[in-house]
N, C-alpha and C positions, 0 to 999 in steps of 0.2 A: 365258595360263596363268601364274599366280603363279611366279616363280623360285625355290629354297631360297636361303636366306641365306647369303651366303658366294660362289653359284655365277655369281657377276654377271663377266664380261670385264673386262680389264684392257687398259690404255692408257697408253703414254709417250710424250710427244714430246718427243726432246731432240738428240742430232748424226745427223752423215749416213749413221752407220752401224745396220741396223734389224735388229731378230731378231724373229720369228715363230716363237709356241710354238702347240702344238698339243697339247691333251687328250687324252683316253684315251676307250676307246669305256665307255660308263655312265657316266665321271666328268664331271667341271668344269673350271672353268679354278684351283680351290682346291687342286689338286693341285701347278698350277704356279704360283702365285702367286711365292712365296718367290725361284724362279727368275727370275721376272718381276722385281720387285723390286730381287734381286742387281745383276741387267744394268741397270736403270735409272739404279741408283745409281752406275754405272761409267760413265754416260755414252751410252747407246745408248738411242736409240726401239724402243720395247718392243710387240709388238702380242698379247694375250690373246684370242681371240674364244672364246665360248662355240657351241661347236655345234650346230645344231637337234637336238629334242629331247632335249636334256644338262640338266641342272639345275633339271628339274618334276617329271613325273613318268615312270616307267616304261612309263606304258599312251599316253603322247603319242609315248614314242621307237618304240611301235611303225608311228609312222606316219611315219618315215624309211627312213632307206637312205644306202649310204655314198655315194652320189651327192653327197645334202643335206648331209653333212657335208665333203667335200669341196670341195662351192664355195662354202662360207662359206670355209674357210680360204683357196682360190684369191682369195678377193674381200678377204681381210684382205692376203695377199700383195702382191698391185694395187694395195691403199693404200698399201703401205710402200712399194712399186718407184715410184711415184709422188712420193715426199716425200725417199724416201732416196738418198744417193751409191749404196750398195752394202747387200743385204739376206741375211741368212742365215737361215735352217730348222732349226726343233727340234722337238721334240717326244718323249713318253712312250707305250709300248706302240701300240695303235691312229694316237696320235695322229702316233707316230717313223713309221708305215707311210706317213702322207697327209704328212707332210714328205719322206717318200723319191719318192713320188708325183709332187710339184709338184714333185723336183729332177730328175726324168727328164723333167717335162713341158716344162720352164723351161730349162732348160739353164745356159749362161753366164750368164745373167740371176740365177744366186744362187749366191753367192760360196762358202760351204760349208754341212756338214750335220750336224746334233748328235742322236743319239737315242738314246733310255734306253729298254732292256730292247726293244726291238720289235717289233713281232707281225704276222708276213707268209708266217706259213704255217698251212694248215687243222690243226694237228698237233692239236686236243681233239675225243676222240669224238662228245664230245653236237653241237658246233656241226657236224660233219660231218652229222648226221640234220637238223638245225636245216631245210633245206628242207619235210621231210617233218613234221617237230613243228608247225610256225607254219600247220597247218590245224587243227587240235584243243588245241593246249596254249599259252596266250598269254606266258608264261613261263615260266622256270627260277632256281635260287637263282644270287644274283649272284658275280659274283668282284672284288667290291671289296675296297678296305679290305686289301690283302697287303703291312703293313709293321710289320716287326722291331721299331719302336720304341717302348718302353711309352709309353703316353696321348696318340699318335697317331693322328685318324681321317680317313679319306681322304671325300670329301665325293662317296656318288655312290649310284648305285640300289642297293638292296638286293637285288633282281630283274634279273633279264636278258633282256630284253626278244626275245620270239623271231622276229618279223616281222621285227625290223631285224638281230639277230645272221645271221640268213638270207642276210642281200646281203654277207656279211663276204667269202665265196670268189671272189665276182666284183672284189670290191677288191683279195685277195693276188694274185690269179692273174693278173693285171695287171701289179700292182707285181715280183713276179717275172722276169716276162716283159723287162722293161724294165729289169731292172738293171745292165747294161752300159751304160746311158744314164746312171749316174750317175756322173760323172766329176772334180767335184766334188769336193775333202779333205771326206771322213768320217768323225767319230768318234763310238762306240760305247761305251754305258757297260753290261756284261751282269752284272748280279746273277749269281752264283753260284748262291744259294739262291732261287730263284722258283716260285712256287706260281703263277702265271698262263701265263705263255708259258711254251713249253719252248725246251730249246736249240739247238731245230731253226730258228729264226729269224734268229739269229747266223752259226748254219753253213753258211746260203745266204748271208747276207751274206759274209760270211769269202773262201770261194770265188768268188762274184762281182762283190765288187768291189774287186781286188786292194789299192789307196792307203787301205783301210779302216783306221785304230786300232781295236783293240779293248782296251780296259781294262776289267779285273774288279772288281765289285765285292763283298766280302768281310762285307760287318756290313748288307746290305740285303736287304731281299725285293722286290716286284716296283715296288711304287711308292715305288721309292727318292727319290724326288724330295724325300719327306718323309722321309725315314727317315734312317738313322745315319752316309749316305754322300753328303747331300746335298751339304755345303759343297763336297767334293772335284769334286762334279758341277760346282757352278757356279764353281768356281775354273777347274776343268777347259775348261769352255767357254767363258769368259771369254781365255781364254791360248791358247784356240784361233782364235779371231774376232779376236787381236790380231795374231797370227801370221799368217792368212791374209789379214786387211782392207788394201786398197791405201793408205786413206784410215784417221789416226790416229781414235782416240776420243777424244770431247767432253774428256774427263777427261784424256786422256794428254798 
């Protein structure tokens, strides 16, 4: 299946310290490129993978599940724990959930945990019926594209694909479960204004897992990555991964 342009992974190899980003559920890895980028150019192996069925089309992702999305990113993880001293986890919305995921699965094995806006509770009604829709109705209108900043576009389905939206509960209800397993320095970057997740996602985080940062952000909507508050994003988590890295960066 042809890829859209733009929606191709990303890859750095440079010192011992490595970050693993994770996309968002419909998007790409062109959400997070910029970020990818940032951290590369500071010296860190960068690993971008694109998620099965992310960046064709709609009607392929309905033949995933957050399983397959999942052990790609565990299998990008293995590469970097393999290559690098020391590895940290990020990720945006869906993608902050399956970073939260691998840091309860992995334990001491990754050093800390960066996620913007993240989405790890069933809190939208439609995806609530979404079991019962994905026999009659193969989609619904997407929720891409939720960022503040003019002639910004976020690179992802237009459509929401309802087979795979389906398997979302069995991934939060999971990842909730387990959050006391992250132990982990975690910081949290929660748009104010977000049109995708609500701030019910935060607020389990908040309460469970007590060493959490939460910093606001103020001039973003949900896929702040692009939006008005990126820089602050990856300055943020650059000064985070220097603070908690045992081992200096390439650059420093």
């Amino acid at each position: 299946m042809p890829l859209m342009p733009g929606a191709e992974p990303y890859h750095h190899e440079a010192g011992q310290i490595g970050v693993l980003l994770c996309h968002g559920f419909t998007g790409t890895p062109q959400s997070l490129r910029p970020w990818a980028e940032f951290l590369a150019g500071h010296g860190l192996s960068v690993s971008l993978p694109r998620q099965p069925g992310h960046g064709t089309t709609w009607q392929e992702m309905n033949h995933t599940r957050w399983e397959d999305w999942y052990a790609e990113v565990e299998k990008a993880f293995e590469d970097l724990q393999g290559r690098c001293a020391e590895v940290f986890v990020a990720g945006l919305s869906l993608g902050g959930c399956l970073a939260l995921r691998l840091a309860e699965v992995h334990g001491e094995a990754i050093k800390g945990v960066v996620v913007v806006n993240p989405s790890i509770a069933n809190d939208v009604p439609l995806l609530r019926l979404a079991p019962l829709l994905k026999w009659f109705l193969p989609s619904v209108p997407g929720v891409a594209n939720d960022v503040k900043k003019p002639g910004v576009t976020e690179l992802a389905y237009p459509r929401t694909p309802v087979k795979a939206a389906a398997s979302l509960p069995g991934l939060w209800s999971l990842v909730q479960a387990d959050l006391a397993r992250v132990t982990q320095p975690l910081l949290v970057f929660h748009s104010i204004d977000d049109h995708v997740v609500k701030p019910t996602s935060v607020a389990i985080i908040r309460q469970k897992v007590p060493q959490a940062t939460i910093e606001e952000l103020t001039d973003s909507y949900h896929v702040a990555t692009l939006d008005n508050d990126a820089d602050r994003i990856f300055a943020g988590s650059l000064g985070f991964i220097r603070t908690h890295a045992s081992v200096p960066l390439q650059r420093d």
